[in-house]
Backbone as CSV, one residue per row, in Angstrom:
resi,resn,N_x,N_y,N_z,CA_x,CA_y,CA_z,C_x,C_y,C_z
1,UNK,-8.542,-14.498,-7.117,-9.056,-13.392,-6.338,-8.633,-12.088,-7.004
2,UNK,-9.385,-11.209,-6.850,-9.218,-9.792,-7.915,-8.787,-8.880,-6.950
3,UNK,-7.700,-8.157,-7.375,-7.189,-6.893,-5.836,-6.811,-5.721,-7.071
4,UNK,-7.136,-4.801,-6.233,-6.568,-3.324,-6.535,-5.544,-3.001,-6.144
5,UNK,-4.640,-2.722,-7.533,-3.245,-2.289,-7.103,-2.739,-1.403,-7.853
6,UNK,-1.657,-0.774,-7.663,-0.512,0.331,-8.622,0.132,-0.375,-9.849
7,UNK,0.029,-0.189,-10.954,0.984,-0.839,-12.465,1.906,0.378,-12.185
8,UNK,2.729,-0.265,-12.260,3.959,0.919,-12.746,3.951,1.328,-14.445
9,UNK,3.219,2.655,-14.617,4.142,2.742,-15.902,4.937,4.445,-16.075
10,UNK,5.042,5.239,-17.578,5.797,5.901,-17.652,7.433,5.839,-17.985
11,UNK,7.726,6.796,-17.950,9.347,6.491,-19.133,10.829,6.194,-17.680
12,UNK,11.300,6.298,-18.214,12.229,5.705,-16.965,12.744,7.103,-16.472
13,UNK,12.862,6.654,-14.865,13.352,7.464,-13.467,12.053,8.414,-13.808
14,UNK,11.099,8.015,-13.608,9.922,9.305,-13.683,8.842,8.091,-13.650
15,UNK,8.420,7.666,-12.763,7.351,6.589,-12.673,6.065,7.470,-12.603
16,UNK,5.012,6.804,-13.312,3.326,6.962,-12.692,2.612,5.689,-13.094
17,UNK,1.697,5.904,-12.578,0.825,4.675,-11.709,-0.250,4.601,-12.156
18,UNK,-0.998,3.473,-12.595,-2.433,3.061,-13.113,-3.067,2.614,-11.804
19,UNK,-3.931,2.520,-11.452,-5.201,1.861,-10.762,-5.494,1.011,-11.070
20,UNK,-5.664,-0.403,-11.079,-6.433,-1.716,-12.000,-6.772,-2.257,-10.937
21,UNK,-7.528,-3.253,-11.367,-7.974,-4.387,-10.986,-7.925,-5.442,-11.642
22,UNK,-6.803,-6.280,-11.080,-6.499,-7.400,-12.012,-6.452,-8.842,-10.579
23,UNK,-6.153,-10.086,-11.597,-5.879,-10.916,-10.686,-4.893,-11.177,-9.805
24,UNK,-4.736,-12.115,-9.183,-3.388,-11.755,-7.698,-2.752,-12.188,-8.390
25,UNK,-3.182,-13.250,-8.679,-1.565,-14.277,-9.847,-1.065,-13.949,-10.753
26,UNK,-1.142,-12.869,-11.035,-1.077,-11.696,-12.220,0.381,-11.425,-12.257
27,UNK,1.346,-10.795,-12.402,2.615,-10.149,-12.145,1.598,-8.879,-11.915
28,UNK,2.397,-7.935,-11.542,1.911,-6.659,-11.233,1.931,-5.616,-12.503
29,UNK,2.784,-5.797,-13.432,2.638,-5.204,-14.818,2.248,-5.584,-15.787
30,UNK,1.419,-6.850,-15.356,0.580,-7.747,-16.096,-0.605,-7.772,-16.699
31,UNK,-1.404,-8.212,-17.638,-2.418,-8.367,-17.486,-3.504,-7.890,-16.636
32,UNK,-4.669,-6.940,-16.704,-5.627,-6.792,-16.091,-6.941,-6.789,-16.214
33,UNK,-7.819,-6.528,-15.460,-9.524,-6.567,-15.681,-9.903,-5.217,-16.059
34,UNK,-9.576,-3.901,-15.645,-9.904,-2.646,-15.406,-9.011,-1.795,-14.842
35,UNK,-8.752,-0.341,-15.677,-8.104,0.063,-15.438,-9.385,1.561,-14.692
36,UNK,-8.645,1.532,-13.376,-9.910,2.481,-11.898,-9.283,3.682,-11.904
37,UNK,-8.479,4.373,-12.643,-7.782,5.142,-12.371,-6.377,5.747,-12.325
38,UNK,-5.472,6.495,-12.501,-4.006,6.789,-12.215,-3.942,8.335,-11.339
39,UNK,-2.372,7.635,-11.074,-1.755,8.822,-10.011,-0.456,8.793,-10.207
40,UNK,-0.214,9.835,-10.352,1.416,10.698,-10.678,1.819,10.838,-8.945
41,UNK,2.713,10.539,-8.971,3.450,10.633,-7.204,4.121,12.167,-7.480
42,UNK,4.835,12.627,-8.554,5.523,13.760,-8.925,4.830,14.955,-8.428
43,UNK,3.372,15.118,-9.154,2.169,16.298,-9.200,1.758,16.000,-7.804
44,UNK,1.279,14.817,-7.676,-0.045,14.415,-6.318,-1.157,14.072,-7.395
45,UNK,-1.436,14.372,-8.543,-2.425,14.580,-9.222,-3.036,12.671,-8.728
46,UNK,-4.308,12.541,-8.731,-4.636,11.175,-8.723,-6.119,11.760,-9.415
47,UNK,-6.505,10.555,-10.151,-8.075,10.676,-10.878,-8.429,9.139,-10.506
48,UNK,-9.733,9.398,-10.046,-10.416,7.926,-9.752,-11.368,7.499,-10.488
49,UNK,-12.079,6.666,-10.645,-13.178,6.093,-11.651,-14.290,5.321,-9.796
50,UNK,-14.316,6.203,-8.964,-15.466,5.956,-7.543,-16.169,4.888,-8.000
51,UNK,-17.420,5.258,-8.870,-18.106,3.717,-8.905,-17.950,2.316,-9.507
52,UNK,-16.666,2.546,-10.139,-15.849,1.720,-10.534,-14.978,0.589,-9.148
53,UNK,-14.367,1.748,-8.415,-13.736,0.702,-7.680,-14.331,0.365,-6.328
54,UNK,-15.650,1.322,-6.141,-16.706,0.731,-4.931,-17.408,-0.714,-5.458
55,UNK,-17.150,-0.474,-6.859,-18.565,-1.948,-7.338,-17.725,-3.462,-7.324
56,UNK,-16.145,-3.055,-7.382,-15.403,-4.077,-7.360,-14.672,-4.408,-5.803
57,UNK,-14.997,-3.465,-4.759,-15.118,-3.389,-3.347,-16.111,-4.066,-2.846
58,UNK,-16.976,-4.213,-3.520,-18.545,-4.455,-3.214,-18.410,-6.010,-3.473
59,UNK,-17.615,-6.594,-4.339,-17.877,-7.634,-4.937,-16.399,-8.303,-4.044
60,UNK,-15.565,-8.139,-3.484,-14.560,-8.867,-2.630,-13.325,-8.498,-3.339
61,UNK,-13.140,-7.546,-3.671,-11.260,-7.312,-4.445,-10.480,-6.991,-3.354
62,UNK,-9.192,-7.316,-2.856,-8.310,-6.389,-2.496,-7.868,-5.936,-2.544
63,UNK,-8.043,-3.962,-1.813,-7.006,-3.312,-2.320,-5.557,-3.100,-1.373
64,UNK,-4.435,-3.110,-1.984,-3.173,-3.099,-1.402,-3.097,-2.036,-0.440
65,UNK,-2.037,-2.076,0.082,-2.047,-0.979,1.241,-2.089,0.267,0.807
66,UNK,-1.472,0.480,-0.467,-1.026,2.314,-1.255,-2.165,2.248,-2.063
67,UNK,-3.457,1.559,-2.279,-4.491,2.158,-2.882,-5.151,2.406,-1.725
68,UNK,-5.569,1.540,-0.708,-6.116,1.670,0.596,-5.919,3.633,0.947
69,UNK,-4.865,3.608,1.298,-4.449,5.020,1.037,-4.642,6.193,0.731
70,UNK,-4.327,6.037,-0.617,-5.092,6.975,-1.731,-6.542,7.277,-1.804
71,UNK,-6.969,6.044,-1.313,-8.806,6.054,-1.446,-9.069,7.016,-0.062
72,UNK,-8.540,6.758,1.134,-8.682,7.334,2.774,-8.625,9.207,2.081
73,UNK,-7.148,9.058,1.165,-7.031,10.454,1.370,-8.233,11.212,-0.383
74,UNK,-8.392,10.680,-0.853,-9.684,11.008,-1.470,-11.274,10.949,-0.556
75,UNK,-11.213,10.320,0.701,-12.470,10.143,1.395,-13.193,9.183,0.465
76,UNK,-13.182,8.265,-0.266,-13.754,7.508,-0.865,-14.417,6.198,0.349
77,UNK,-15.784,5.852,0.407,-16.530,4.905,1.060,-16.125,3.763,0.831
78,UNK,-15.672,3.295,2.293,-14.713,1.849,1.901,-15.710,1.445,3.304
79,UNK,-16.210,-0.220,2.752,-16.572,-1.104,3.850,-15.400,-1.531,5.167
80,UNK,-16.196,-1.925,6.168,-15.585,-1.905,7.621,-14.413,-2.827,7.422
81,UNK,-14.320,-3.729,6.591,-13.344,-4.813,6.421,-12.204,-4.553,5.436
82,UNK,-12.160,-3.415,5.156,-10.461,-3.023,4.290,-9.901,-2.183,5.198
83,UNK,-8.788,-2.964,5.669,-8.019,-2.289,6.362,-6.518,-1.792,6.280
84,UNK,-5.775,-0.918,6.745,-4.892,-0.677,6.152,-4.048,-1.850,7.274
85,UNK,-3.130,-2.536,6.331,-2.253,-3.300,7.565,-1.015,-2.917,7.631
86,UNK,-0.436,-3.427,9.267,0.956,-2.199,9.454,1.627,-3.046,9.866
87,UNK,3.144,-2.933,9.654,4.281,-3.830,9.805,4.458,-3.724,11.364
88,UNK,4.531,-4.374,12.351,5.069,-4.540,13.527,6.550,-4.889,13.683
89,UNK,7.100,-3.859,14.032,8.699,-4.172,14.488,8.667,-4.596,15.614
90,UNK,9.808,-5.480,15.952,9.705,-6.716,17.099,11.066,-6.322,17.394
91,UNK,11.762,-5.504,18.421,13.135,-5.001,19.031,13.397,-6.437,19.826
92,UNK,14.667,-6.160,19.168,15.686,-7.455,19.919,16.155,-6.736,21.518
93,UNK,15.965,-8.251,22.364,15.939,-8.029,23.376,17.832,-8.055,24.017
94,UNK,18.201,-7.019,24.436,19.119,-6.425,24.691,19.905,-7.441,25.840
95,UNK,21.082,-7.946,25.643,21.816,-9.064,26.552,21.552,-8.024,27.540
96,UNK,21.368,-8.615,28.902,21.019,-7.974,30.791,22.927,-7.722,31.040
97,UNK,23.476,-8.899,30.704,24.906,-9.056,31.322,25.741,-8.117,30.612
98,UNK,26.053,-7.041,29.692,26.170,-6.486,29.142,25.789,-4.921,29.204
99,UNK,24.449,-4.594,29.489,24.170,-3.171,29.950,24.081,-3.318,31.550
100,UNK,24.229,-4.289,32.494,24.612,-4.175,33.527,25.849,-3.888,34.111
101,UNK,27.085,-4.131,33.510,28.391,-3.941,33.488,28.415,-2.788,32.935
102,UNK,27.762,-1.943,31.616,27.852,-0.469,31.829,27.653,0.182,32.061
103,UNK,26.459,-0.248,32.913,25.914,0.647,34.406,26.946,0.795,35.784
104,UNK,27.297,-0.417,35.782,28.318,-0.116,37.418,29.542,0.407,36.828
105,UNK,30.246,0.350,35.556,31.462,1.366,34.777,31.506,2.312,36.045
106,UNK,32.705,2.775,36.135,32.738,4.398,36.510,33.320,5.193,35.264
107,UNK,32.355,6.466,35.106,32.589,6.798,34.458,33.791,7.640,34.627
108,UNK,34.573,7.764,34.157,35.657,9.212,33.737,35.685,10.581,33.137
């Protein structure tokens, strides 16, 4: 399956970022199909290659959550089915016997 994601490259403690489209089984600094673009996190600067990564949208790639992103904040035309997905935190449920006893406390 082919997804759109970030390559890390650039010299060290100063990262920037390619656009590709490569395979999943790929490592992520691996091997790719097409390179859609880069973005400097430093500047903001990002350059896209649009009909590049709509035609590989078009054809079933996924893109990761931080291209998902990038594309929203370029306004780039993304079909109804890429979505950005969000981590759900699940709060531990608080012992009763424990904040009940420091409710009846008197305080001092």
């Amino acid at each position: 399956m082919l997804v759109l994601r970030l390559a890390r490259i650039g010299r060290a403690k100063y990262p920037t970022y390619r656009i590709v489209a490569a395979e999943s089984a790929r490592a992520a600094t691996g091997k790719f199909v097409q390179v859609l673009g880069h973005y400097n996190p430093h500047t903001k600067e990002l350059v896209l290659k649009t009909d590049d990564i709509q035609r590989h949208i078009a054809n079933g790639a996924q893109p990761s959550n931080t291209v998902v992103k990038l594309l929203q904040r370029e306004k780039v035309e993304l079909p109804t089915w890429v979505k950005l997905k969000v981590k759900t935190v699940k709060k531990a449920a608080a012992p009763v016997a424990e904040t009940a006893a420091a409710a009846e406390a008197p305080a001092e």
